[in-house]
N, CA, C and O of each residue as an XYZ file, in Angstrom:
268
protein
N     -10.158      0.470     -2.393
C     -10.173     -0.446     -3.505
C      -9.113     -0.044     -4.522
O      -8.302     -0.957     -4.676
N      -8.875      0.973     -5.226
C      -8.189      1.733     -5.645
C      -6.923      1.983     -5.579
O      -6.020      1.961     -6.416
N      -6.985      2.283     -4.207
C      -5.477      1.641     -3.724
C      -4.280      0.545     -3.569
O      -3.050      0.571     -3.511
N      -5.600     -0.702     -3.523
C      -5.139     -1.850     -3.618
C      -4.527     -2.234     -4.737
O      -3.510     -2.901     -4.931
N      -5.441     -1.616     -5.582
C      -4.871     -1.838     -6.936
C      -3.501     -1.123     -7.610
O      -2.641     -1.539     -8.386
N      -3.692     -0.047     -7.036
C      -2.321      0.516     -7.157
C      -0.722     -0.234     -6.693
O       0.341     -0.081     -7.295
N      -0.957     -1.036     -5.485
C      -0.216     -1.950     -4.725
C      -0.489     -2.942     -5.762
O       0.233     -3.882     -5.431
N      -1.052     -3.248     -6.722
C      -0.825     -4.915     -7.434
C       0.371     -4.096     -8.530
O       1.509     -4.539     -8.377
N       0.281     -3.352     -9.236
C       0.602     -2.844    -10.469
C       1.812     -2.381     -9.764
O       2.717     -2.312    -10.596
N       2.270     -1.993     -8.455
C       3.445     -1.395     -8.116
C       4.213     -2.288     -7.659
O       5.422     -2.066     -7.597
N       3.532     -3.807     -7.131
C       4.640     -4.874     -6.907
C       5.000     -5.528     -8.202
O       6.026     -6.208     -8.189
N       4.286     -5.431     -9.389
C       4.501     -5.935    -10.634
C       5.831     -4.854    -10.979
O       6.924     -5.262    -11.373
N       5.595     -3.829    -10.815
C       6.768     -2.926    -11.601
C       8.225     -3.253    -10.417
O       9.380     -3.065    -10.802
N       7.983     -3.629     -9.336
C       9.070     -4.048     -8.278
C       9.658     -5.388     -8.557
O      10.620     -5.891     -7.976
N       8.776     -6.025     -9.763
C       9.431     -7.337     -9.696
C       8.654     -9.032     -9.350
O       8.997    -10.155     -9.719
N       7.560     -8.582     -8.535
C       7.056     -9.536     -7.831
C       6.359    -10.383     -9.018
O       5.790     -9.836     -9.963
N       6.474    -11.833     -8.851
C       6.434    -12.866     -9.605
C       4.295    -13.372     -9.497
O       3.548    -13.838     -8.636
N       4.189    -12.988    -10.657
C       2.608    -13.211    -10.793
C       1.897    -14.447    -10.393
O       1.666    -15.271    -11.278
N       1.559    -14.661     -9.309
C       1.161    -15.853     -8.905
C       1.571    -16.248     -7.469
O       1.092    -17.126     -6.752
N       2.622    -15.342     -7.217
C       3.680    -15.853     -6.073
C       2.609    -15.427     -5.102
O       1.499    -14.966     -5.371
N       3.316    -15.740     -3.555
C       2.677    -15.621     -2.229
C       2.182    -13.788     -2.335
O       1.024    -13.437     -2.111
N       3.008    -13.058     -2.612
C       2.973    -11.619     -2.448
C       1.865    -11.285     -3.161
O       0.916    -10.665     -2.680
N       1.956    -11.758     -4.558
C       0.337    -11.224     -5.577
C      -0.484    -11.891     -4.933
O      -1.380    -11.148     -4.532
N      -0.621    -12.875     -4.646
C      -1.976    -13.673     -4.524
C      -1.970    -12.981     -3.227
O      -3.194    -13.105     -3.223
N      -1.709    -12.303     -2.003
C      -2.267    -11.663     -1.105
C      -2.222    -10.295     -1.271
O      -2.279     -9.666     -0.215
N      -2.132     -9.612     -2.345
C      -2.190     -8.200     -2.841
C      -3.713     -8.551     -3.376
O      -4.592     -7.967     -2.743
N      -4.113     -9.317     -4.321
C      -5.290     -9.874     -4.781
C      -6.202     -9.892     -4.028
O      -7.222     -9.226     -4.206
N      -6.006    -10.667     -3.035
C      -7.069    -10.696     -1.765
C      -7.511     -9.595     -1.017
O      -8.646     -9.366     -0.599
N      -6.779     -9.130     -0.932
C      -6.685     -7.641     -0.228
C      -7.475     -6.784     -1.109
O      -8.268     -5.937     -0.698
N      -7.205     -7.059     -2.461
C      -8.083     -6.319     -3.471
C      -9.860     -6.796     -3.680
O     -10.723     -5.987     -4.021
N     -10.093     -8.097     -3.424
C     -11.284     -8.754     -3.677
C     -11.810     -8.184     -1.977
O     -12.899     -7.625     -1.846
N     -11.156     -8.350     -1.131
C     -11.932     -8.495      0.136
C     -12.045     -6.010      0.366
O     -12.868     -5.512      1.135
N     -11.345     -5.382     -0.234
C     -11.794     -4.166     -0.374
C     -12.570     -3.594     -1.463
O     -12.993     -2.439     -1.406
N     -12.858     -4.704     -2.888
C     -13.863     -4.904     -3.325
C     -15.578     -4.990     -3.185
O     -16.588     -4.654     -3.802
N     -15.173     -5.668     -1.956
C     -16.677     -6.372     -1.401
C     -16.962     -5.107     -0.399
O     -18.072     -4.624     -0.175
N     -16.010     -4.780      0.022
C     -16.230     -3.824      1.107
C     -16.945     -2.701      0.467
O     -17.980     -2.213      0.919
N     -16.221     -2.239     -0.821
C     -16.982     -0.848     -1.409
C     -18.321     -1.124     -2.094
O     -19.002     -0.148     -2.410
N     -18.964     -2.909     -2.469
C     -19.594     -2.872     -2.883
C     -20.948     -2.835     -1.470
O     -22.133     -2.681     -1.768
N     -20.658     -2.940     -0.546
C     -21.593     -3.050      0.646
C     -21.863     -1.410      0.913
O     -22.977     -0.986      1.219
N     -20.860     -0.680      0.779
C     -21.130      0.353      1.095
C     -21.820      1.764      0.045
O     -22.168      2.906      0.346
N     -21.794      1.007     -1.268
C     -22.359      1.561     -2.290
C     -23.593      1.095     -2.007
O     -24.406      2.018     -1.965
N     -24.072      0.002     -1.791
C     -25.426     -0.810     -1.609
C     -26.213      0.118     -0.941
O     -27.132      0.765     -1.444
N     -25.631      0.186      0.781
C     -25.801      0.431      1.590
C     -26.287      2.127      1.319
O     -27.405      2.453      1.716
N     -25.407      3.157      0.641
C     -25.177      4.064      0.183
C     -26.996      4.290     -0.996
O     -27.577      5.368     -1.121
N     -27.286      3.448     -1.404
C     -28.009      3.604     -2.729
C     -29.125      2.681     -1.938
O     -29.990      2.109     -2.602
N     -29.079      2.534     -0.293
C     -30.594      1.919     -0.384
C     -31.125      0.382     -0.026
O     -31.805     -0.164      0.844
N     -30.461      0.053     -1.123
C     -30.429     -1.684     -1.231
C     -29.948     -2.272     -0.445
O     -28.979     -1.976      0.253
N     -30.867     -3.623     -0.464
C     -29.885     -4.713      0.425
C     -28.600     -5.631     -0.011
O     -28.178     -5.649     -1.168
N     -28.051     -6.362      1.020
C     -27.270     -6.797      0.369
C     -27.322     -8.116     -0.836
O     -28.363     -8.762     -0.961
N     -26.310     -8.369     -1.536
C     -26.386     -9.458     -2.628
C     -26.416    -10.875     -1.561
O     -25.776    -11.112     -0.537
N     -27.745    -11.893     -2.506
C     -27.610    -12.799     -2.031
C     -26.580    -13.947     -2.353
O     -26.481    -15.056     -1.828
N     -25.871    -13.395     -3.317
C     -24.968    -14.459     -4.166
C     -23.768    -13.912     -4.454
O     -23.672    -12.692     -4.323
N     -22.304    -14.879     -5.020
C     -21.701    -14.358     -4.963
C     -21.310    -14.531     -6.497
O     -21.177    -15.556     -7.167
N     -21.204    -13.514     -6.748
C     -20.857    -13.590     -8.585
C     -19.389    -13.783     -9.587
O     -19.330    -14.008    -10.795
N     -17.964    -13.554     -8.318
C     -17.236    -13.763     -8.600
C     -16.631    -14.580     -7.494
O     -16.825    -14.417     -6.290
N     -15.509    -15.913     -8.345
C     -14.898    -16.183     -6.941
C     -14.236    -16.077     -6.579
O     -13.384    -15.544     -7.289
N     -13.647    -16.530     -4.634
C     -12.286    -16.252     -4.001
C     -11.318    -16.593     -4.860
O     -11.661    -17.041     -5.954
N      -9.683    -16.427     -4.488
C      -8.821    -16.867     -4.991
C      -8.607    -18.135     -4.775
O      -7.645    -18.645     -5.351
N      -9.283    -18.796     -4.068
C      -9.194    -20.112     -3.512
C     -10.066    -21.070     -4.072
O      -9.818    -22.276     -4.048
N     -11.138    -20.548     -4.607
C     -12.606    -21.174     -5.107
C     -11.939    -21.838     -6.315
O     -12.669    -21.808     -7.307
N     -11.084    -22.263     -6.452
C     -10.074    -23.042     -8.113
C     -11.359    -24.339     -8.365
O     -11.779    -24.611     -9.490
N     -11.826    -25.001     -7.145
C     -12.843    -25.702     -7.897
C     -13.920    -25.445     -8.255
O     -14.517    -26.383     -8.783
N     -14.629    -24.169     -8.152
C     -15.734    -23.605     -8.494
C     -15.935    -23.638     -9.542
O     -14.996    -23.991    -10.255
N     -17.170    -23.314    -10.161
C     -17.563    -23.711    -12.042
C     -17.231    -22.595    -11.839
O     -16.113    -22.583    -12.353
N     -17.524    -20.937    -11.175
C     -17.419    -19.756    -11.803
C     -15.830    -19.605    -12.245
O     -15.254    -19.138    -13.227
N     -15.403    -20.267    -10.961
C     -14.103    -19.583    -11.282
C     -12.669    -20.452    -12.470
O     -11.445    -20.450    -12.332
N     -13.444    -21.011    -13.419
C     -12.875    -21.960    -14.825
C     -13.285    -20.785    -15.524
O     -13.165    -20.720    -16.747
């Protein structure tokens, strides 16, 4: 997760245009190793998984959450 993020902030300092094809799949990469650490913290602490999803994809643009 961590990492990913390191890769958003290092294509920003390279130049890469906020919004472009490159962020928006640095992003994804970040949401979908997001979910991953949150399954495994879950998983880690017991619990089951979430029935809902509380934030949305990058794609979800018509979603109420994601306005």
């Amino acid at each position: 997760m961590f990492h990913s993020l390191r890769r958003i902030c290092d294509g920003y300092a390279d130049g890469a245009a906020v919004g472009g094809p490159e962020d928006r799949a640095r992003w994804e990469a970040r949401g979908k190793a997001a979910a991953e650490m949150r399954t495994l913290m879950r998983e880690d602490l017991g619990v089951g998984p979430l029935t809902e999803r509380h934030s949305p994809l990058l794609g979800d643009y018509g979603h109420p959450a994601a306005q």
